[in-house]
N, C-alpha and C positions, 0 to 999 in steps of 0.2 A: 370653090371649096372642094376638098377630096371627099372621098366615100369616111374616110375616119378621122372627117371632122377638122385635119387639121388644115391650116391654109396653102396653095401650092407656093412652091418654092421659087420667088420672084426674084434677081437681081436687087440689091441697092443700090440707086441711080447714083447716090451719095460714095462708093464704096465704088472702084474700077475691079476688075479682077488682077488678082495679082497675087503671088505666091514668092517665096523664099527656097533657095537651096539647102540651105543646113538650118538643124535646130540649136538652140531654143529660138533663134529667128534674132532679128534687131528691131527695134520698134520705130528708131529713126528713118527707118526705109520704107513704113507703112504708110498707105493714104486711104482715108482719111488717120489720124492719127489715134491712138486712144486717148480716152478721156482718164489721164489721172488724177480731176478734181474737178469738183464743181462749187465753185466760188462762192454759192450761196450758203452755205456750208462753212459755218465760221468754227473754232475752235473754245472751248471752256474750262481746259486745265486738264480734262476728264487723265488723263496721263502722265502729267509733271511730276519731273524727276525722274522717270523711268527710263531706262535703256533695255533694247529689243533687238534681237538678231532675228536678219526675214532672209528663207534662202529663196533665192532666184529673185532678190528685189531690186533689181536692174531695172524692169521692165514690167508691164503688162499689170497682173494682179498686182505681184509684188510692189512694185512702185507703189500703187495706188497706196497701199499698205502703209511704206515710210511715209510716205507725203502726209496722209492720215494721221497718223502718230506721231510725227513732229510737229502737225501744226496744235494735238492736244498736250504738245509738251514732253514728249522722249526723243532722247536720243535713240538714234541707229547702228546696227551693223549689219552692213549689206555682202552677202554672200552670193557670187554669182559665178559665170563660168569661165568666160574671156571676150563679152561684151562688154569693151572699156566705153566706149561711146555713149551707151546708153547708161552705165553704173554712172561716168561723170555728168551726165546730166539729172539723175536719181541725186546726187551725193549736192550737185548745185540748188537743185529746188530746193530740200532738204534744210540745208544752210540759209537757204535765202527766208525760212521760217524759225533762224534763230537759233537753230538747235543744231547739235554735232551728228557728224556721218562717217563710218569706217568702211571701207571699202576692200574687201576681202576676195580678191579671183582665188580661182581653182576649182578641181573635181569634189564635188561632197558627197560622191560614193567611195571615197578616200577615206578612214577611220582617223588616219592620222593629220590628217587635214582638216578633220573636223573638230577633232581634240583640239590643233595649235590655233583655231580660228577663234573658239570660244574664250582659251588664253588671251589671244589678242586685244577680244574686245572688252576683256575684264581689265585687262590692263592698262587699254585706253581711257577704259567709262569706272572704271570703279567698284561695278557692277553688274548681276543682267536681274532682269523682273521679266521678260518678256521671251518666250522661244516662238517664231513661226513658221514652221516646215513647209514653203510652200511649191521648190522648185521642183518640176516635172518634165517629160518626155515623152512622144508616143507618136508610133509608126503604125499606119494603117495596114489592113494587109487582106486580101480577100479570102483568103482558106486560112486555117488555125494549120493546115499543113506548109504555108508560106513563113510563118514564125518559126524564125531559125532559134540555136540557142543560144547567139551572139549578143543576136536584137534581145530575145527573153532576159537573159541577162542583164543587157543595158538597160532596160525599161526599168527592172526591180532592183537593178544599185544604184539608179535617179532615184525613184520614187517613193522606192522604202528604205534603203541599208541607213540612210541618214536619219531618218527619224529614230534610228536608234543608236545609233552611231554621236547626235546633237543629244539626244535626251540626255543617255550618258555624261556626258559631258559637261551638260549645261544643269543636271539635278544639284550637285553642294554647292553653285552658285543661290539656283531658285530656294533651298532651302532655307535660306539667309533672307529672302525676301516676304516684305508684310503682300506683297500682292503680283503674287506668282499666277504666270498662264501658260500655258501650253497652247497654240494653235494647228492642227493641221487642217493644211488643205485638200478636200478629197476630191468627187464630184458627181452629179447628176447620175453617170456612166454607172455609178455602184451602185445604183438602183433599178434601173432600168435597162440597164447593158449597154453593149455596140457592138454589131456584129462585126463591124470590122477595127475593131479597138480594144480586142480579147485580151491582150495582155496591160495594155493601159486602166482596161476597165477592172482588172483582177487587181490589181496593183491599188485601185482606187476604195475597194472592197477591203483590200486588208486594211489599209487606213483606218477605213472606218471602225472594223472589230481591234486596231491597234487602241485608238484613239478611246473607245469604251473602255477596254482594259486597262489601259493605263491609268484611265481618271480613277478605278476601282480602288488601284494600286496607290495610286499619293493621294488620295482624300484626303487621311491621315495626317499627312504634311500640310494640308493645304495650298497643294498648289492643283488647282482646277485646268481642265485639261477637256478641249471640245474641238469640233471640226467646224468647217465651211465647205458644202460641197456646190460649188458655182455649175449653173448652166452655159450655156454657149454666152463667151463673152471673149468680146474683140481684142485681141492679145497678139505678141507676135508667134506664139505657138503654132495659131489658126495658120495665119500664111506658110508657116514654115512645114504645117505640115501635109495639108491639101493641096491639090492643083487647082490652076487657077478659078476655073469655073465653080468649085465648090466652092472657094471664098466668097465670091463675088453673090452667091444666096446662102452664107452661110447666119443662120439664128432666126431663119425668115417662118421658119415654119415651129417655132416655138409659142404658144399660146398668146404672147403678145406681138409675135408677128416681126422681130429684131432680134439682132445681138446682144445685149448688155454693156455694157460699159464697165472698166475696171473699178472706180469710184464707186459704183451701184455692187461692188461685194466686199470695196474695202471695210462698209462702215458694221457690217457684221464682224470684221475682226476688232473694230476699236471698241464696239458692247462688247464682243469677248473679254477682253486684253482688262477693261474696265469695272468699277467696283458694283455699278449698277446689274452685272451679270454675276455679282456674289454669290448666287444660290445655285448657280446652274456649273454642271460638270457631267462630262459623259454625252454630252450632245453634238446637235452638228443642225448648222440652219443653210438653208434653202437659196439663196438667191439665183433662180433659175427661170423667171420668165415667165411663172404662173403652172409650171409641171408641177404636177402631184407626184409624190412620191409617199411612198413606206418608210418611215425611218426617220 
């Protein structure tokens, strides 16, 4: 153990080292693979009839998310970038639980891509009940003078432009709806920092003051509006965005000593999304491994 307690940062024998060239990363090419479910983990309607658009739900969280939600019963619309591979096996699981998948590529730091997407899926499903902001970006960088204003940029019309860009869009659907949610995804990083993740972790901060103000704002309406802000959990973001040696210990040194698993934050968004979480708006829960956090 280290002087501050926490444990040193060991390799996963289970876990090779291994890294990605471009982001969001493909999940097909990870080993070990993530875990987008866990079987014991059966389904009870808690969602039936619902339809739900998750951005970035190709892979990683996301998936967990569909997979989640379809087996309590909603259909999907999966917004991602230009991972067909992994969106067609997101849209195959999906189906193979009965329930419909729409599969939407593109940029959704695009307005107008955001707008004709939620079209889409109203046109497909009938409907939306469900919005989940969850698709992200982030470039390490060791000086805050290495953040150009290309990268800044790109971080903050991933991270944010969309959540307002979908809200918009997706409000005089949710308004129609008996059991409207709003999910964003934040993270850890907005609590605690990163010193080399300045602009990911700024991006993850507005989230969260977006995600308060906003639930302020449609109380009213009733449509409840809360975050997820996940600790280190094994995604293809991780490989895509460290090198290799950092993968290969990356979660080790978080209180329970691993990663996470995408399954292990999906099921905080299906109590969101669900009626059981009726009372609650304006919040954001934890799945991070045992790190305390403010907030």
């Amino acid at each position: 153990m280290s002087n501050n307690s926490k444990p040193e940062k060991e390799p996963d024998p289970q876990r090779p080292a291994q890294e990605q060239d471009r982001q969001p990363g493909i999940e097909a090419e990870m080993r070990p693979q993530p875990m987008a479910e866990n079987p014991r983990i059966t389904g009870s309607g808690r969602l039936s009839g619902r339809v739900a658009l998750i951005t970035g739900g190709d892979s990683g969280i996301g998936r967990a998310v569909a997979l989640a939600f379809a087996r309590e019963g909603a259909d999907v619309g999966v917004l991602y970038l230009d991972e067909k591979e992994d969106a067609d096996e997101t849209a195959r699981l999906v189906r193979d639980k009965g329930r419909r998948c729409l599969l939407i590529p593109g940029d959704i730091g695009s307005e107008s891509h955001c707008r004709e997407s939620v079209g889409a899926i109203v046109a497909e499903f009938g409907r939306l009940d469900i919005l989940v902001n969850n698709a992200a970006e982030q470039h390490p960088q060791k000086s805050p003078e290495d953040i150009t204003e290309n990268q800044l940029m790109s971080t903050f019309r991933t991270n944010v432009f969309p959540l307002f860009f979908l809200t918009a869009a997706c409000l005089p659907h949710l308004e129609k709806s008996e059991h409207a949610a709003i999910i964003n995804t934040t993270s850890v990083t907005a609590y605690r920092g990163s010193p080399e993740l300045l602009d990911y972790s700024a991006t993850k901060g507005a989230i969260v003051a977006f995600t308060r103000s906003l639930a302020t704002r449609l109380v009213k309406k009733n449509i409840r509006v809360n975050a997820v802000a996940p600790g280190p959990i094994w995604t293809p973001l991780i490989a895509a965005t460290f090198p290799a040696e950092k993968v290969a210990v990356f979660g080790s040194d978080s209180p329970m000593g691993r990663a996470g698993q995408p399954w292990e934050c999906a099921e905080c968004y299906v109590f969101l999304a669900g009626e059981a979480s009726s009372y609650i708006t304006g919040q954001v829960l934890h799945p991070n491994g045992g790190e305390i956090v403010n907030g």
